[in-house]
C-alpha positions in Angstrom: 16.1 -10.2 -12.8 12.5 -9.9 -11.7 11.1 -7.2 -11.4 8.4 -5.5 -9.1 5.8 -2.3 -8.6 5.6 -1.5 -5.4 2.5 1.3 -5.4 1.6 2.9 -2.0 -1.5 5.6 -2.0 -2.0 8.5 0.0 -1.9 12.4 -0.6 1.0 14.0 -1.3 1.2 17.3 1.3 2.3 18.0 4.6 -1.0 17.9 6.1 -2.1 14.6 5.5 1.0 13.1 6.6 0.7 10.5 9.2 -2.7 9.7 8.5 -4.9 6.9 8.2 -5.6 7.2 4.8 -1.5 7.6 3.7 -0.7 3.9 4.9 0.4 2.9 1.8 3.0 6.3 1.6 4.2 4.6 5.0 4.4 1.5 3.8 6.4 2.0 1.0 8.6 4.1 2.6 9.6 1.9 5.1 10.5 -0.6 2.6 12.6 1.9 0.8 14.3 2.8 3.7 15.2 -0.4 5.2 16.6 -1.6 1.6 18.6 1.8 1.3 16.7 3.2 -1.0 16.0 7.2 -1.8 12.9 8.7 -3.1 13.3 11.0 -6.5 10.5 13.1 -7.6 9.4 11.3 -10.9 6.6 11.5 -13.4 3.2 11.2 -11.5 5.1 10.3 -8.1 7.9 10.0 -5.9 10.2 7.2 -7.0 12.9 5.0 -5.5 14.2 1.8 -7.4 15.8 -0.6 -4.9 17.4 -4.5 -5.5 16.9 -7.5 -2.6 18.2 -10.9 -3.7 18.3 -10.7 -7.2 15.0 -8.4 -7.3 14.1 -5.3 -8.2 11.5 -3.2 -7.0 10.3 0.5 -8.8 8.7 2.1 -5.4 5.7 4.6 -5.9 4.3 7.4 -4.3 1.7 8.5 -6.8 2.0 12.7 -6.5 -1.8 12.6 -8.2 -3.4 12.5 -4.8 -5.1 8.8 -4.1 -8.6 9.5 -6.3 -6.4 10.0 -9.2 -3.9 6.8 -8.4 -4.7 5.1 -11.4 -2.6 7.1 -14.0 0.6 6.7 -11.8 0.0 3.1 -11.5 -0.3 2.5 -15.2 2.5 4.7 -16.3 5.0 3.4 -13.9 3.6 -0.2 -14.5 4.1 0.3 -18.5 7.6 2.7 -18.4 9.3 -0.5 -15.8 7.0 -3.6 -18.1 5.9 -4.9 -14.7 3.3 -7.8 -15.3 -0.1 -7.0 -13.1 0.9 -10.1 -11.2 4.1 -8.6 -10.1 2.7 -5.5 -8.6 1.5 -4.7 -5.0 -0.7 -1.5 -4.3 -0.8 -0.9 -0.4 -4.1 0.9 1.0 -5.8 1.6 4.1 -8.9 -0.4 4.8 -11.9 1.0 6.4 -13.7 -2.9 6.7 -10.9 -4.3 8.7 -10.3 -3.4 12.4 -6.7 -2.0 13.2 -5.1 -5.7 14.1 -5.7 -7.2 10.5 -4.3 -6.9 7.2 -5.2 -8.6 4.0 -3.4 -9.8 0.8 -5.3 -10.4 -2.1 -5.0 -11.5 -5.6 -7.8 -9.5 -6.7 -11.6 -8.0 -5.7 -13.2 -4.7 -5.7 -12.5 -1.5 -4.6 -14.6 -1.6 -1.9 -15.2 1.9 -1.8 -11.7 2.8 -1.8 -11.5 5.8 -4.5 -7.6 5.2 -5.2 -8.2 1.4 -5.7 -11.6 2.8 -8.0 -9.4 4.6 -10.4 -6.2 2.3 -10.8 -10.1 -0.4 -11.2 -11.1 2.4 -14.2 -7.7 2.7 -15.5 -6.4 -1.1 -16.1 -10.3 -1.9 -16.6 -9.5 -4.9 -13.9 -9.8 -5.8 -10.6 -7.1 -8.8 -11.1 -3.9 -6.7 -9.1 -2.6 -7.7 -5.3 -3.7 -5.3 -3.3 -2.6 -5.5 1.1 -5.1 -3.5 2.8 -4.3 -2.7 6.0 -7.2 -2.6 8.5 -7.8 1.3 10.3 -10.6 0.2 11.5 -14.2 2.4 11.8 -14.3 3.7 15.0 -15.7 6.9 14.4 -19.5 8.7 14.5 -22.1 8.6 12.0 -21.4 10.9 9.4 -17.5 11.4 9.8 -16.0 9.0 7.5 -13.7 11.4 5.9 -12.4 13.1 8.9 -11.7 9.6 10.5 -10.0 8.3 7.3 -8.0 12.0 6.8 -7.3 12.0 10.4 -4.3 11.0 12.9 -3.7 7.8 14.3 -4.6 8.5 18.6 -1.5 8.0 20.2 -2.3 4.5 21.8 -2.5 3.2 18.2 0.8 4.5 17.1 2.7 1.3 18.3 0.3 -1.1 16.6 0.8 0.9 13.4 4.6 0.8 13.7 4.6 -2.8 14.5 2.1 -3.2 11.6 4.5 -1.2 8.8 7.4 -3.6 10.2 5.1 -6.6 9.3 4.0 -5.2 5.9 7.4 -4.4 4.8 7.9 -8.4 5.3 4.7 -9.2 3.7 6.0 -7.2 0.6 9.3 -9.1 0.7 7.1 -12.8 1.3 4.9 -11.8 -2.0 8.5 -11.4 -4.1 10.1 -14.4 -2.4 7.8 -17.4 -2.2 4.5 -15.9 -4.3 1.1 -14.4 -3.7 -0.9 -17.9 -2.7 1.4 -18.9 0.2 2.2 -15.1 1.7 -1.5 -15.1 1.9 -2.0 -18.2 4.0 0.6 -17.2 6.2 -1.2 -13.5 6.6 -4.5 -13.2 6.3 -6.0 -15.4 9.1 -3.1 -13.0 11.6 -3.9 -10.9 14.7 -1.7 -8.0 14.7 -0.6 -7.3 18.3 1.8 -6.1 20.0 4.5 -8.7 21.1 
């Protein structure tokens, strides 16, 4: 049976709950749930195993806050002998507005702290990674507060719409491979139907 790791980053903690920067939390969690899945409170993160057509996918929720992602990745990754090609880490994505998302083989961390350390950690860049685009709409000087913020309500069905769509792109990458989930993905407009 193959086997996949399924690693969405965020912060563990109420308060940064429903924010940009804990895509990847909402990500994975919709996958779990719509698989019937449950979340356990593992070693380095929140855990849920669940099986779709003869698959199996370990779910994470690194507990190590996103700049220390790395060391939940690789321990999950080694304990469940999860080839690098067979994972998927789920992140937001500052450089892409809110109606894109991206699947990628592999590339940098573009600035992305929890995609720096898994980077330092595995000392490669060559992991899938979907970003999903937030967008930048926010002053000079207020990064941080933009990324560690809420989505404004008028984006909150784009988003929901957006974790519907991911959720499939995770079960495309198991199904018929990296290469041809990314053709049918990356070139999308995300809106609303």
């Amino acid at each position: 049976m193959s086997k996949y790791l399924i690693a969405g980053l965020g912060n563990v903690g109420n308060e940064y709950a429903n924010t940009r920067h804990n895509i990847g939390f909402d990500v994975v969690n919709a996958f779990v749930f719509k698989h019937g899945g449950l979340f356990k409170v593992d070693r380095l993160a929140m855990v849920a195993e669940v099986k779709w057509k003869g698959k199996v996918f370990v779910c994470i929720c690194p507990t190590t806050y996103m700049n220390l992602s790395g060391r939940a990745f690789k321990y999950w990754q080694e304990k469940e002998k999860v080839p690098l090609d067979h994972t998927l880490t789920i992140i937001d994505d500052l450089a892409l507005p809110l109606d894109k998302i991206r699947l990628r083989g592999s590339g940098s961390a573009g600035g992305h702290n929890g995609l720096k350390d898994i980077q330092n950690i595995l000392g490669t860049d060559e992991y899938p990674k979907l970003r999903f685009g937030i967008g930048n709409n926010y002053p000079k000087g207020m990064q941080a507060e933009f990324v560690l913020g809420k989505w404004q309500k008028e984006e909150i069905p784009l988003v929901k719409y957006k974790i519907e769509k991911s959720v499939e792109i995770i079960e495309s990458f198991a199904s018929i491979g990296l290469e041809r989930t990314m053709s049918t993905v990356n070139n999308l407009s995300f809106t609303l139907p």
